[in-house]
DSSP file (Angstrom, degrees, kcal/mol; ACC not computed):
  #  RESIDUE AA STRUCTURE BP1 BP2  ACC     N-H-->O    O-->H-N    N-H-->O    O-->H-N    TCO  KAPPA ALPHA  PHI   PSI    X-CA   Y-CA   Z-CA
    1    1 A X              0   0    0      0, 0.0     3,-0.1     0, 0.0    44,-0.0   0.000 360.0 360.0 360.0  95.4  190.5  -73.2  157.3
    2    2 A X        +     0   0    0      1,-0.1    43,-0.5    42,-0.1    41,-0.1   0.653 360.0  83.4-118.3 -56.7  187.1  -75.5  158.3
    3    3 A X        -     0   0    0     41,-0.2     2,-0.4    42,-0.1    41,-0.2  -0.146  58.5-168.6 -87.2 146.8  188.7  -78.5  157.7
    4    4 A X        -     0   0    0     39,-1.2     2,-1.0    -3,-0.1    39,-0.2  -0.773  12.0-153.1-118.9  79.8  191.2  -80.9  159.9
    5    5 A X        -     0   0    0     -2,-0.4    37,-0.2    37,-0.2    36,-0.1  -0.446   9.5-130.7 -79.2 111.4  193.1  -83.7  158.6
    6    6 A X        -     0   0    0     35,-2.8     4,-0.0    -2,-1.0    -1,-0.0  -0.026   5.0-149.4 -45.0 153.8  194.4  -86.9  160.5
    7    7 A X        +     0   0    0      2,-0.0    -1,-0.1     3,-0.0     2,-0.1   0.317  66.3 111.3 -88.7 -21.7  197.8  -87.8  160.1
    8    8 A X  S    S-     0   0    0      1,-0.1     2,-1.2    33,-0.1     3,-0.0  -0.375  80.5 -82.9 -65.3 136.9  196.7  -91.0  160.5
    9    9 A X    >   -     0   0    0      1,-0.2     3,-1.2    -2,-0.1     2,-0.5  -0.424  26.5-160.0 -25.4  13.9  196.7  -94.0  157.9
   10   10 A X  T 3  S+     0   0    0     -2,-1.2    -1,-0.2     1,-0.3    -2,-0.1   0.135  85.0  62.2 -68.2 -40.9  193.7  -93.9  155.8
   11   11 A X  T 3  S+     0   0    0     -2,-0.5    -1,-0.3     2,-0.1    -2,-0.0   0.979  84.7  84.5 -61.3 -48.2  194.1  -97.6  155.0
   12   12 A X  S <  S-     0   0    0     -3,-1.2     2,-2.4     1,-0.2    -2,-0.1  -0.090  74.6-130.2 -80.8 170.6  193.8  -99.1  158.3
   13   13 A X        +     0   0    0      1,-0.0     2,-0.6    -4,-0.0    -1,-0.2  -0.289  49.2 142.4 -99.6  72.7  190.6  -99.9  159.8
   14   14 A X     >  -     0   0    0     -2,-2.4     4,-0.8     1,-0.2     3,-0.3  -0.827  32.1-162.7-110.3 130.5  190.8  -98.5  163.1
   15   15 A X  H >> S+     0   0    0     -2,-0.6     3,-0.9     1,-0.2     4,-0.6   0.933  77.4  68.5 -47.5 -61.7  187.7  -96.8  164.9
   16   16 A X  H >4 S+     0   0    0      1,-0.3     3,-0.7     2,-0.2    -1,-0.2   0.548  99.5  43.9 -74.8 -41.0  188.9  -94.9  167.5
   17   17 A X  H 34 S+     0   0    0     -3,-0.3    -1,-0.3     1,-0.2    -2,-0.1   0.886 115.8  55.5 -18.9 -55.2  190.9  -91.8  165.4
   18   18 A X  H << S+     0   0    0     -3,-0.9     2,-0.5    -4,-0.8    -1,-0.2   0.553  92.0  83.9 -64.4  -2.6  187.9  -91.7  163.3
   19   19 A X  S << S-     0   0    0     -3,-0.7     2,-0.2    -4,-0.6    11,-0.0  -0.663  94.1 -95.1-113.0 152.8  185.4  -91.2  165.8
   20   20 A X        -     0   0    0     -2,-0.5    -1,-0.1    10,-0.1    -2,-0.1  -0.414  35.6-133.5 -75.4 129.3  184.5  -87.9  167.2
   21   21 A X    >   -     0   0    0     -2,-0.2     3,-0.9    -4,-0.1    -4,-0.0  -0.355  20.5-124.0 -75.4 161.1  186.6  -87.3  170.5
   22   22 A X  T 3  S+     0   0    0      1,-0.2    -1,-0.1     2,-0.1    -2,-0.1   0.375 115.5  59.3 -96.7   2.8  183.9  -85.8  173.7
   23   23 A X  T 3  S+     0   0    0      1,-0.1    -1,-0.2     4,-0.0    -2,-0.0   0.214  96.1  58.2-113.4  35.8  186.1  -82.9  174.0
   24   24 A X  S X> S+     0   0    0     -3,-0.9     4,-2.8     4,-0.1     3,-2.2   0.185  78.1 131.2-126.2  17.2  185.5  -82.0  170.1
   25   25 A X  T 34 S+     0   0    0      1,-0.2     4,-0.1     2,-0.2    21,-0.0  -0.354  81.8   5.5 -49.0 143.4  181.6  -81.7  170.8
   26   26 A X  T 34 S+     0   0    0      1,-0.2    -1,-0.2     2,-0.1     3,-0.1   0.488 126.1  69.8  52.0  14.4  180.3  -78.5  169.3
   27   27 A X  T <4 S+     0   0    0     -3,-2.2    19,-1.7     1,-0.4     2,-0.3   0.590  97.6  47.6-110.9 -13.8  183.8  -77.7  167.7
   28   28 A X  B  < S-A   45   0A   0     -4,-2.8    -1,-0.4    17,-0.2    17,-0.3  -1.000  87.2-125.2-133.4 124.5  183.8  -80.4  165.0
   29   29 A X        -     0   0    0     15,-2.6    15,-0.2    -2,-0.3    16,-0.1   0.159  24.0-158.1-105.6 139.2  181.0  -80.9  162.9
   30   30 A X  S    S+     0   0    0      1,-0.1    -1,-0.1    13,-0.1   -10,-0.1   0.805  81.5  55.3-110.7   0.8  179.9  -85.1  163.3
   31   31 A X  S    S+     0   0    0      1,-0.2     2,-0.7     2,-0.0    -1,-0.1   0.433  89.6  67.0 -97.6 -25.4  178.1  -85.4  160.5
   32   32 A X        +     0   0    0     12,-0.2    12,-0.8     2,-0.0     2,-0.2  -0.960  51.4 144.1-125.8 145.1  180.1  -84.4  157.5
   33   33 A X        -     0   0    0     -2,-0.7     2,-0.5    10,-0.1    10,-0.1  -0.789  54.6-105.7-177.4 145.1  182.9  -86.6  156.8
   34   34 A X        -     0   0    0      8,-0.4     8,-0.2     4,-0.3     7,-0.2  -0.851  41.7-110.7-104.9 136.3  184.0  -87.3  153.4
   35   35 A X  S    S+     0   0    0     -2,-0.5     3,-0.2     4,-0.1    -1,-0.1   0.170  72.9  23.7 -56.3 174.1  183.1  -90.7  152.3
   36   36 A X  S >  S-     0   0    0      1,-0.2     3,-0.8     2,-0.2   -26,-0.0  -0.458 122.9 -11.2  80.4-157.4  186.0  -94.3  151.6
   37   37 A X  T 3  S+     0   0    0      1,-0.2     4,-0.5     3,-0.0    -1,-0.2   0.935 132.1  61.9 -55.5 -43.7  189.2  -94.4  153.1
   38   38 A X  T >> S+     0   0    0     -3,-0.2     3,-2.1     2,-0.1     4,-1.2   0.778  72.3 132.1 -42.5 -20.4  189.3  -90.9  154.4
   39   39 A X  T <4 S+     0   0    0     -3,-0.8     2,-0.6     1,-0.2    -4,-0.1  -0.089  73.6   3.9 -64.5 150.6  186.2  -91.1  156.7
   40   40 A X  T 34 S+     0   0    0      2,-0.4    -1,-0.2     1,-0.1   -34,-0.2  -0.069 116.6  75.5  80.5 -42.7  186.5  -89.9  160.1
   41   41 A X  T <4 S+     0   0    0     -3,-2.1   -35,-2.8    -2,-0.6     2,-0.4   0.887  86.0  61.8 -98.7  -1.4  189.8  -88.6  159.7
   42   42 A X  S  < S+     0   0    0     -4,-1.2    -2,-0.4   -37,-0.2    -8,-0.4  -0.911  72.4 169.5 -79.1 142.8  188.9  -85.6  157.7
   43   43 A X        -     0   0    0     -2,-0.4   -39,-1.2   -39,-0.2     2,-0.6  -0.927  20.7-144.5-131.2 159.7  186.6  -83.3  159.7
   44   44 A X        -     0   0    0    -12,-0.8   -15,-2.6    -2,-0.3   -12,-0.2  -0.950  29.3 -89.5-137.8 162.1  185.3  -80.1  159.4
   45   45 A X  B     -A   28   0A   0     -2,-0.6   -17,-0.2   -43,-0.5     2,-0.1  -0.028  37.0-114.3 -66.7 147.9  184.6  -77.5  161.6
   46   46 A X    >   -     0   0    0    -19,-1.7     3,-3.4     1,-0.1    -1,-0.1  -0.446  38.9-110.3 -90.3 142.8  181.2  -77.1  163.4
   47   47 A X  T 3  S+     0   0    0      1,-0.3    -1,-0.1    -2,-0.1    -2,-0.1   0.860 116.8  43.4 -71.1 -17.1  179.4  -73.7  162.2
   48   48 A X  T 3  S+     0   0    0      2,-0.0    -1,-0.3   -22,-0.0     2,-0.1  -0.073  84.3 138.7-114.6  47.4  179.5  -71.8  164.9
   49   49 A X    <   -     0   0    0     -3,-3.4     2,-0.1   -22,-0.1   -22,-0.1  -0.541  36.3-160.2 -70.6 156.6  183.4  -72.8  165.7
   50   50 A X        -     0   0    0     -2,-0.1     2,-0.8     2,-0.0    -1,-0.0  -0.844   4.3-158.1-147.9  92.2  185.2  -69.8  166.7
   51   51 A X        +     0   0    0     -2,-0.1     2,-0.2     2,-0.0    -2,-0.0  -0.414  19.6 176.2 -61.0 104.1  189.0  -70.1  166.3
   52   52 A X        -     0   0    0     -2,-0.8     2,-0.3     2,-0.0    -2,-0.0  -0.667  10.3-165.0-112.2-174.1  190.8  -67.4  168.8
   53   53 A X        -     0   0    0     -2,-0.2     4,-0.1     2,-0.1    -2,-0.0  -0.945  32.8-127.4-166.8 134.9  194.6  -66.9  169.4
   54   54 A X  S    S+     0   0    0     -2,-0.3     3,-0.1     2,-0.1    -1,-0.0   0.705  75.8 126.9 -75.3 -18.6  196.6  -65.0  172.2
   55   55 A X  S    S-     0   0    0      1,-0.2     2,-0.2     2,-0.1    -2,-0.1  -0.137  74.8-105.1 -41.2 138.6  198.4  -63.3  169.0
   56   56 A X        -     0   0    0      1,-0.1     4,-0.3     3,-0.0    -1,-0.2  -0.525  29.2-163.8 -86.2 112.6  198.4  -59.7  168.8
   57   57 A X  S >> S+     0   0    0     -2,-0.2     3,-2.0     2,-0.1     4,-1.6   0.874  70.8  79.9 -78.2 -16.4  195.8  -58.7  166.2
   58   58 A X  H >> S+     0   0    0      1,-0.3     4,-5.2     2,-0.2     3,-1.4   0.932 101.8  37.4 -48.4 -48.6  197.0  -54.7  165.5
   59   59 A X  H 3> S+     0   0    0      1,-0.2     4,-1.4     2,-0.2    -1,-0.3   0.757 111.9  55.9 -86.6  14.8  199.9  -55.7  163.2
   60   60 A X  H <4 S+     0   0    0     -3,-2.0    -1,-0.2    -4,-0.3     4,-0.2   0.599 107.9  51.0 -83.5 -20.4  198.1  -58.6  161.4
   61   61 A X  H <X S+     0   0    0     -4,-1.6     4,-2.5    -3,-1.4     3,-0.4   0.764 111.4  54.8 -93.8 -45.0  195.1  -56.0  160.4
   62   62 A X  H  < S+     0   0    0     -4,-5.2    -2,-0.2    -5,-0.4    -3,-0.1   0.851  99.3  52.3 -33.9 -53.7  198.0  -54.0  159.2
   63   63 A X  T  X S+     0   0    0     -4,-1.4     4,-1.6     2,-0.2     3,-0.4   0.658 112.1  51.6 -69.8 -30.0  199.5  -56.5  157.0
   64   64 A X  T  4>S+     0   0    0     -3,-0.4     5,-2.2     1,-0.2     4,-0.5   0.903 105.5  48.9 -78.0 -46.0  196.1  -56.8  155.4
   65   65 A X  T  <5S+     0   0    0     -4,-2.5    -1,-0.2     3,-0.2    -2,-0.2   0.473 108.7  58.2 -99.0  28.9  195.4  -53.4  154.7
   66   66 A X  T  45S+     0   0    0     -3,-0.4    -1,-0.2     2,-0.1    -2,-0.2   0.514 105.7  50.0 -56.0 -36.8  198.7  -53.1  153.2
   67   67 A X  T  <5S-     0   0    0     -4,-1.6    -2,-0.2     2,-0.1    -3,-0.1   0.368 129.5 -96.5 -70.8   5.1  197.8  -55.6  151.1
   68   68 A X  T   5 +     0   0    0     -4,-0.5     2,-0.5     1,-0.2    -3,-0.2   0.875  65.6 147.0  47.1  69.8  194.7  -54.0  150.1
   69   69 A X      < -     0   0    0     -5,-2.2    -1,-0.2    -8,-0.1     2,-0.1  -0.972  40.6-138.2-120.8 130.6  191.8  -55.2  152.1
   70   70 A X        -     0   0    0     -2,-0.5     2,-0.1     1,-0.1     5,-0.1  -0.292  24.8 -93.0 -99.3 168.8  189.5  -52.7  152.5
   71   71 A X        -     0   0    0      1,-0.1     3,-0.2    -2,-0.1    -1,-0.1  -0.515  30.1-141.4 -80.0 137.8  187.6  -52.0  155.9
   72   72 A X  S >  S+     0   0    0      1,-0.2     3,-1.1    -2,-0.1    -1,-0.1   0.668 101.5  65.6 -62.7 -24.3  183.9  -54.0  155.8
   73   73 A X  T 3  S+     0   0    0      1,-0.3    -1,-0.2     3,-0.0    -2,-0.0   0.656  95.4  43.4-136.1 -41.5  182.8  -51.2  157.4
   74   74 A X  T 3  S+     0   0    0     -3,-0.2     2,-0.5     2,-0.1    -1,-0.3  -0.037  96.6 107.5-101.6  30.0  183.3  -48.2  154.6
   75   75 A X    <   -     0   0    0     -3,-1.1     2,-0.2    -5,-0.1     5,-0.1  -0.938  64.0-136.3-117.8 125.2  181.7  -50.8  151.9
   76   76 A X    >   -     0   0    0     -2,-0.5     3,-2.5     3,-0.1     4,-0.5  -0.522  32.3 -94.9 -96.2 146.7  178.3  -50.5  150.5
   77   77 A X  T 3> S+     0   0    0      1,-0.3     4,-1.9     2,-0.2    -1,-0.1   0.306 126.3  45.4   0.3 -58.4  175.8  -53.1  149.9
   78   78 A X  H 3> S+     0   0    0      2,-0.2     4,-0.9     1,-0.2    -1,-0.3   0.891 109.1  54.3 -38.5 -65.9  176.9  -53.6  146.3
   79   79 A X  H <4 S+     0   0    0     -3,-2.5     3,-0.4     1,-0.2    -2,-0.2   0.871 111.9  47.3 -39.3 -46.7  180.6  -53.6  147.2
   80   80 A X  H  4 S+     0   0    0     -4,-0.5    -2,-0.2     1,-0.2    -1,-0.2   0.928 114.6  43.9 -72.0 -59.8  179.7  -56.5  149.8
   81   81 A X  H  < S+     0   0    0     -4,-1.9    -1,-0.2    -5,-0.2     2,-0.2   0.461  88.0 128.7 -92.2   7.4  177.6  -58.7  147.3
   82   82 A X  S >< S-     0   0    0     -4,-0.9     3,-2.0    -3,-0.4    -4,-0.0  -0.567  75.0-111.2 -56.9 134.2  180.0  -58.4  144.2
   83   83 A X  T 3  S+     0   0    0      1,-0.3    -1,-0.1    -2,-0.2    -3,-0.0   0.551 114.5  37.1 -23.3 -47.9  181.3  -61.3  142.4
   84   84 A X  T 3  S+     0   0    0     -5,-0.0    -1,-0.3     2,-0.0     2,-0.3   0.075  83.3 115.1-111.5  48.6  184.8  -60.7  143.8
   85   85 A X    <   -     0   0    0     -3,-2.0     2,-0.4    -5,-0.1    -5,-0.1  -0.678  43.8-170.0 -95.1 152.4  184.3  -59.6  147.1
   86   86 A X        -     0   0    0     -2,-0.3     2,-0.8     2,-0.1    -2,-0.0  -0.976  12.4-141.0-132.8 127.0  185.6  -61.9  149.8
   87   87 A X        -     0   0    0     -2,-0.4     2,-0.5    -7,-0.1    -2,-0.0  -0.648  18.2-179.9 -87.9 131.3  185.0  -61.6  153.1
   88   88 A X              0   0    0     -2,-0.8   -16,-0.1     1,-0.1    -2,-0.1  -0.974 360.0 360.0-122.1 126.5  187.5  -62.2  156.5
   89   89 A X              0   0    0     -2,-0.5    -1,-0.1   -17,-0.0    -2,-0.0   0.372 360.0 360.0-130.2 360.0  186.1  -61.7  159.7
């Protein structure tokens, strides 16, 4: 999830959705925007956004390493830079 998409019209031409709100400084990146109708009202997340949630992580780390995602932690160098390694942190 980096990216946010308005709900908003893409055809009409109105500034003020498209324009970076002052309370989405330093969450929403102000420079990349995908060019045409779309500008402004896709945005993407700023790099050092940090998405939290009051959600309870224990059984959501569960559900993962049920699914088999294995612990960053017990993986060695190799494991980490293989072709199908993905990382979630």
């Amino acid at each position: 999830m980096t990216k946010i998409s308005s709900q908003f019209e893409k055809s009409r031409k109105v500034s003020g959705p498209r324009a970076l709100q002052p309370s989405q400084w330093g969450m929403l990146c102000p420079s990349d925007t995908p060019e045409g109708e779309a500008c402004g009202l896709v945005k993407n997340l700023a790099l050092m956004t940090h998405v939290t949630t009051d959600d309870e992580e224990g059984p959501l780390i569960s559900l993962c390493y049920s699914l088999g995602v294995e612990d960053l932690e017990l993986l060695s160098g190799d494991d980490l830079h293989a072709q199908s390694s993905f990382l979630i942190i």
